[in-house]
C-alpha positions as CSV (number, residue, x, y, z in Angstrom):
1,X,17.4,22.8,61.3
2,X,20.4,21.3,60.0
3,X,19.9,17.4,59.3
4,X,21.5,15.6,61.9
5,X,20.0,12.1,61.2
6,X,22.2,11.1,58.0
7,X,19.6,8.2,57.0
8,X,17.0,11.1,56.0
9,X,20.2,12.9,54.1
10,X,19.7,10.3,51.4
11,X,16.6,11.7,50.4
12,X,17.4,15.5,49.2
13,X,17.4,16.4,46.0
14,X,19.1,19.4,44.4
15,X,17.3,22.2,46.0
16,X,17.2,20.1,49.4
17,X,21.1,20.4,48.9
18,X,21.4,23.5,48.4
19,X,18.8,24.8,51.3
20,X,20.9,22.3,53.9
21,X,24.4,24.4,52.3
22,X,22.5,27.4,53.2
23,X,21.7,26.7,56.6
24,X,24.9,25.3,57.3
25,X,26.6,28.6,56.4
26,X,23.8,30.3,58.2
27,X,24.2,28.5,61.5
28,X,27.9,29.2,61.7
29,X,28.5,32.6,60.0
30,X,31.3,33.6,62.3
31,X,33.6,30.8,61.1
32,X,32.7,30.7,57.4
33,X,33.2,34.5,57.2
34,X,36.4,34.1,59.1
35,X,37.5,31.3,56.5
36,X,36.4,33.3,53.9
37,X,38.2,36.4,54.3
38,X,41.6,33.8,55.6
39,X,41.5,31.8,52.3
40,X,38.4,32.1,50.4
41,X,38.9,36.1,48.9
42,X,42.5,35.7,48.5
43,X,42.0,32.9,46.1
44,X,39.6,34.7,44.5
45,X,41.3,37.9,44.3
46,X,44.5,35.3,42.9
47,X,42.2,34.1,39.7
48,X,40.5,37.5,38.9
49,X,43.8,39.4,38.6
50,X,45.4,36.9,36.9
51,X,42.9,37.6,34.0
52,X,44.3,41.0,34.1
53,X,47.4,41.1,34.3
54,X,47.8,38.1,31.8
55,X,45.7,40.6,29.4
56,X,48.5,42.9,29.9
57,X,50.9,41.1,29.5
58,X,50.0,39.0,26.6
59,X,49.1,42.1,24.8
60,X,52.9,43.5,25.2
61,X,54.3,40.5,23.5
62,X,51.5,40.8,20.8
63,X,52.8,44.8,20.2
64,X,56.5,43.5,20.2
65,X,56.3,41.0,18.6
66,X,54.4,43.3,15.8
67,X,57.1,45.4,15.9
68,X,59.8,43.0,15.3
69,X,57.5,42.0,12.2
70,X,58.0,45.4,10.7
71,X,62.0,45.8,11.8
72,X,64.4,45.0,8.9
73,X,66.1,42.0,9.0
74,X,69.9,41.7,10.5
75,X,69.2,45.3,12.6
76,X,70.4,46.1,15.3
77,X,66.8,46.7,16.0
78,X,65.6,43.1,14.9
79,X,68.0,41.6,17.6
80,X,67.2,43.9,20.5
81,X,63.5,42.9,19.6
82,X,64.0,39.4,19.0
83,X,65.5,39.3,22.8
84,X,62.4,41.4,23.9
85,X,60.1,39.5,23.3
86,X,62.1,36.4,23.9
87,X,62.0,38.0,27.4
88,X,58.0,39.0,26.9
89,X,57.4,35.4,27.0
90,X,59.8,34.6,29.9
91,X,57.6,36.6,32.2
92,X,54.4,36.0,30.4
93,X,55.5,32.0,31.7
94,X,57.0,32.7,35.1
95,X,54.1,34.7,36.0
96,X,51.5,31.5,34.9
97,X,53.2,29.5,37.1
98,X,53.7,31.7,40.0
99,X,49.5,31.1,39.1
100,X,49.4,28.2,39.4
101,X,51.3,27.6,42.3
102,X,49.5,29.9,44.8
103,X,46.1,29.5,43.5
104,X,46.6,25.7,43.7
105,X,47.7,26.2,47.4
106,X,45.0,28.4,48.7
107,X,42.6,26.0,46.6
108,X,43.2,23.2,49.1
109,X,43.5,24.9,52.4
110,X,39.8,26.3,51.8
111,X,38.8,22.5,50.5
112,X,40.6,21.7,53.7
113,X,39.3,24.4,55.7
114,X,35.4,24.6,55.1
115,X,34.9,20.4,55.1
116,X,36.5,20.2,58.2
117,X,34.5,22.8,59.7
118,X,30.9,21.1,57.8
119,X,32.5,17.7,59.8
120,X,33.0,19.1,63.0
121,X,29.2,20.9,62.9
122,X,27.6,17.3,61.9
123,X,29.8,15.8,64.6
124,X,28.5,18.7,67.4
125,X,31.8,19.6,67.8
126,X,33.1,22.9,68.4
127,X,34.9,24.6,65.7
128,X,36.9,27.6,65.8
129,X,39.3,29.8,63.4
130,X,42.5,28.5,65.6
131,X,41.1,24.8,65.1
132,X,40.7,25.1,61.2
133,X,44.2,26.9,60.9
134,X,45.9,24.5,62.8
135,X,44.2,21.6,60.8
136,X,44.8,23.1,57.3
137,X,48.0,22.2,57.1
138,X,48.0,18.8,57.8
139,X,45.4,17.9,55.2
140,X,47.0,19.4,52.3
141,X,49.4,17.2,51.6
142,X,46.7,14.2,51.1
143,X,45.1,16.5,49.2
144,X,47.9,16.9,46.7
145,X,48.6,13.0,46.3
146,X,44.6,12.9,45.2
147,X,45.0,16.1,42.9
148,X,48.5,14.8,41.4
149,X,46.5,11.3,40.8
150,X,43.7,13.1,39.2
151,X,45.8,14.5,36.9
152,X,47.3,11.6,35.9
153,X,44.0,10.9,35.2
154,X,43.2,13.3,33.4
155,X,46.4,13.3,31.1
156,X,45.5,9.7,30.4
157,X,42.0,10.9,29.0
158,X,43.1,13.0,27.1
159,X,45.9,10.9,25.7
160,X,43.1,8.4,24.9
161,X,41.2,10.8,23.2
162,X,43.4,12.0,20.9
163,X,44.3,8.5,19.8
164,X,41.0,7.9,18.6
165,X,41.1,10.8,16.9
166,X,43.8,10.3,15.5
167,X,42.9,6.2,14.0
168,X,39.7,7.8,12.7
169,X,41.7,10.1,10.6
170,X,44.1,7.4,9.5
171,X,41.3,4.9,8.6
172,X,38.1,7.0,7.5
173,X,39.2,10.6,7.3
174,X,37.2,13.1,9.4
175,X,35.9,15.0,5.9
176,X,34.2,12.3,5.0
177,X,30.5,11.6,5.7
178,X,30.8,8.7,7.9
179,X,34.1,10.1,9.6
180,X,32.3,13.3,10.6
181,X,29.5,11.1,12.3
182,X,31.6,8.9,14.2
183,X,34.1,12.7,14.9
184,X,30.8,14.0,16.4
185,X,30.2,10.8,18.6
186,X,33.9,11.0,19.8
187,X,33.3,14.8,21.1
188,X,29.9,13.8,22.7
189,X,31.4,10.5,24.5
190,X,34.8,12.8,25.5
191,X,32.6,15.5,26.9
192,X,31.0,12.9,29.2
193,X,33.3,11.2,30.1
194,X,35.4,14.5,31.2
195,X,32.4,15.8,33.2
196,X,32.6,12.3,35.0
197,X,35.8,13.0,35.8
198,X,35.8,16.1,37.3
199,X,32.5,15.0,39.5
200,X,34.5,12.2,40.9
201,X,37.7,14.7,41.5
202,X,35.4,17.1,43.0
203,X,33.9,14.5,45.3
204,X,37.6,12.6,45.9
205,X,38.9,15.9,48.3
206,X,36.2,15.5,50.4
207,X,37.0,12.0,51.1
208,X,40.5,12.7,50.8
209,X,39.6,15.1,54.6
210,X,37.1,12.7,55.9
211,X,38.3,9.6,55.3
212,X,41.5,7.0,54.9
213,X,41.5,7.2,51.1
214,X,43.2,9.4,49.2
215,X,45.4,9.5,45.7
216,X,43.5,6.8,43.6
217,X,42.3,5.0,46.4
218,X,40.2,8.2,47.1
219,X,38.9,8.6,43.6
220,X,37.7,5.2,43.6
221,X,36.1,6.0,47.0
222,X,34.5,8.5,45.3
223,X,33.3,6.5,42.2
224,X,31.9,4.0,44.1
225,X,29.8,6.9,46.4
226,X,28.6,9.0,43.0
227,X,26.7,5.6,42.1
228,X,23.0,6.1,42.2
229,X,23.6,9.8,42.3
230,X,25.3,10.3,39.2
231,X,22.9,12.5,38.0
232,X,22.1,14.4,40.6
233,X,26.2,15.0,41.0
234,X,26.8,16.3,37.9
235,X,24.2,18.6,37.7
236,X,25.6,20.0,41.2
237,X,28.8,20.6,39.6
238,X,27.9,21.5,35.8
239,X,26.2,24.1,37.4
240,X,28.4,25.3,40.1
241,X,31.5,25.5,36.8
242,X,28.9,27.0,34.8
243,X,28.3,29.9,37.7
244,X,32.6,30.0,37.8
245,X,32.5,30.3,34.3
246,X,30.3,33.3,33.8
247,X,31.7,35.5,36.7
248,X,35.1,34.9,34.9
249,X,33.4,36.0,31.6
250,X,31.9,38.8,32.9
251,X,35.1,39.8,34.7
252,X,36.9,39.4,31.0
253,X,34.2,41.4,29.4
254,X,33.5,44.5,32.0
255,X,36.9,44.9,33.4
256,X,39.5,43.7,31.6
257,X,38.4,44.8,28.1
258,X,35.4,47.5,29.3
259,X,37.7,49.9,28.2
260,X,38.1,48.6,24.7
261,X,34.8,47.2,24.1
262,X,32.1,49.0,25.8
263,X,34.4,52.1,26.8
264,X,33.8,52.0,30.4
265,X,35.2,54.5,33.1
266,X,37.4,53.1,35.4
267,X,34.7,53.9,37.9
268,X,32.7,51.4,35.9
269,X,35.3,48.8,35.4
270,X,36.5,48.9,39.2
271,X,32.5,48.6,40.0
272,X,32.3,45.3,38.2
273,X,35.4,44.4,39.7
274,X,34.1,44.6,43.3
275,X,30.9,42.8,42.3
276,X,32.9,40.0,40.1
277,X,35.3,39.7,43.3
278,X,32.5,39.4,45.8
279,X,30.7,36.9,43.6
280,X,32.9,34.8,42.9
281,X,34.4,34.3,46.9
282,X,30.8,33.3,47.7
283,X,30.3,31.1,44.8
284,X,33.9,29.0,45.8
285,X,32.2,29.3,49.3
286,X,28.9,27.4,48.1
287,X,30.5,25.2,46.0
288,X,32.8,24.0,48.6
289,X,29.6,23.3,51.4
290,X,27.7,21.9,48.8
291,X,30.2,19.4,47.5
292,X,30.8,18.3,51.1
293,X,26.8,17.9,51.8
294,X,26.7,16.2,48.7
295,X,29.4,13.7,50.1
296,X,26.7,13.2,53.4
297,X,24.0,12.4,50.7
298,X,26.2,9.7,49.0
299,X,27.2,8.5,52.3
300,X,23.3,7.7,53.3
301,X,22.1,6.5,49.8
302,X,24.6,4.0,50.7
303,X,23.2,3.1,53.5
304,X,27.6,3.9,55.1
305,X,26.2,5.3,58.1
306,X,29.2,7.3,59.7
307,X,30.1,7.2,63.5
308,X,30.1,10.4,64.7
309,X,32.1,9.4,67.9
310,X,34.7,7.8,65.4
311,X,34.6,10.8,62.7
312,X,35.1,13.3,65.7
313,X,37.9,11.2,66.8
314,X,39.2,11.8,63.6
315,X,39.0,15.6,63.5
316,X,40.3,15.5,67.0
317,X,43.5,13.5,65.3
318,X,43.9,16.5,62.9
319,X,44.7,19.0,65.9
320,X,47.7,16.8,67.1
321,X,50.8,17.8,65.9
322,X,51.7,14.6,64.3
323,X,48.8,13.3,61.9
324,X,48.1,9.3,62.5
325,X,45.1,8.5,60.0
326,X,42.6,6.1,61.7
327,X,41.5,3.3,59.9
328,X,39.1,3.4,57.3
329,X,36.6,0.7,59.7
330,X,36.9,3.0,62.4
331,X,35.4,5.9,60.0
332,X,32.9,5.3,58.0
333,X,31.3,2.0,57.3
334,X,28.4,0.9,59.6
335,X,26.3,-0.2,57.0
336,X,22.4,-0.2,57.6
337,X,19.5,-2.1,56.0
């Protein structure tokens, strides 16, 4: 039985997560599959043959650009290389951020798509497919305010980091003894504070759907939330990228470079392809329904009890053609002791 009673939510742990993502799929299997083949395998079908044909086409501009190595200088032959590959890398480019652009957009209509749906089922509202697709749309656009403001974010980090790096090598030198030790610190505290980041980012689109907060407002929403469960939070999502990161690998390995490596058949390689494909659609499904549970959790170890007559009026504002956010009071905070 799916928890309904979200005081007893802040009680599960990881695998009491996991079985309530379960069930929640379970319960509504017509509209998950429906959002899964909508949204779900195209962006995973997006990421897995980018893998290939960036192979492809990174491996022309490597045999060019050989090529022009070898070619005489001040040919004929040098130029029409030199323009070749020039061109190589045109396309190589264009065709990262084509990426980019539609794997970022089908990325937030499914973030869109399955929380709203896990919202309407703990409000006991009916979902369908025409619901969700009419809803999609008019969440993205929060949702891209919050990812822009992440990346800020992120860009700041990373900024920061390489600053310190950078002063350590101006004052101590990272060869010596003492410079290594404080190098080594650097890379532990970076990693940390990285995987912070992306917890709270992760946790930020679901409050950017259910809630007034969005952009920075929304990530500090979800800092605030992630307190208390910190732990339990990042192992949720260290292990959800480390699932992501092995179906990639594994796609690398059997399919685009079976051939080369382990001399598969293309029997082989489109085998692995199916089951790399299929994997990783129901992994993005799970991580998206257990991020959004998680959320739930955070909500009730907070004692933010949430008005389900108030969220439902909420999803109900979705489905008008103009979106009016409520206020955040109306939402979310009824605070029990």
């Amino acid at each position: 039985m799916i928890y309904t009673d979200h005081e007893k939510m802040q009680f599960l742990g990881l695998f009491g997560i996991y079985k309530e993502s379960y069930k929640i799929m379970l319960s509504r299997k017509k509209i998950f599959t429906q959002i899964t083949l909508t949204l779900i395998l195209p962006l995973s079908f997006i990421i897995l043959i980018h893998l290939q044909i960036s192979d492809i086409l990174f491996g022309k501009i490597m045999h060019d650009s050989q090529d022009l190595t070898s070619t005489p200088s001040d040919s004929p032959q040098q130029q029409k290389l030199i323009n070749l590959v020039s061109s190589d890398w045109g396309i190589f480019f264009l065709f990262k951020f084509l990426y980019f652009i539609f794997a970022f957009i089908f990325s937030l209509l499914s973030t869109s798509a399955v929380v709203y749906t896990i919202a309407s089922i703990y409000t006991s509202k009916e979902v369908t497919s025409k619901n969700v697709i009419s809803v999609v749309p008019k969440v993205w656009k929060r949702l891209v305010v919050t990812f822009l403001c992440t990346l800020v974010a992120f860009f700041v980090y990373n900024v920061m980091a390489i600053v310190a790096v950078v002063i350590l090598a101006l004052t101590t030198g990272v060869k010596s003894g003492g410079g290594v030790a404080i190098l080594f610190v650097i890379a532990i505290l970076y990693v940390v504070g990285f995987v912070y980041l992306t917890v709270v980012w992760q946790l930020a689109n679901v409050v950017t759907v259910l809630e007034d907060s969005y952009g920075f407002e929304g990530m500090a929403k979800s800092r605030e939330l992630i307190k208390g469960k910190m732990g339990l939070s990042v192992v949720i999502v260290l292990k959800l990228k480390a699932l992501f990161s092995l179906i990639l690998t594994m796609f690398a390995m059997m399919v685009v470079n079976g051939w080369k490596v382990y001399k598969l058949s293309t029997m082989e390689r489109t085998t692995w392809g199916v089951v790399c494909f299929v994997s990783l659609s129901c992994m993005f499904l799970l991580m998206l329904v257990v991020e959004t549970v998680l959320y739930f959790v955070c909500k009730s170890y907070h004692n933010e009890i949430i008005d389900k007559s108030a969220l439902s009026d909420r999803l109900e504002v979705y489905q008008k053609e103009q979106y009016e956010p409520l206020e955040t009071k109306d939402v979310q905070l009824d605070y029990h002791v």
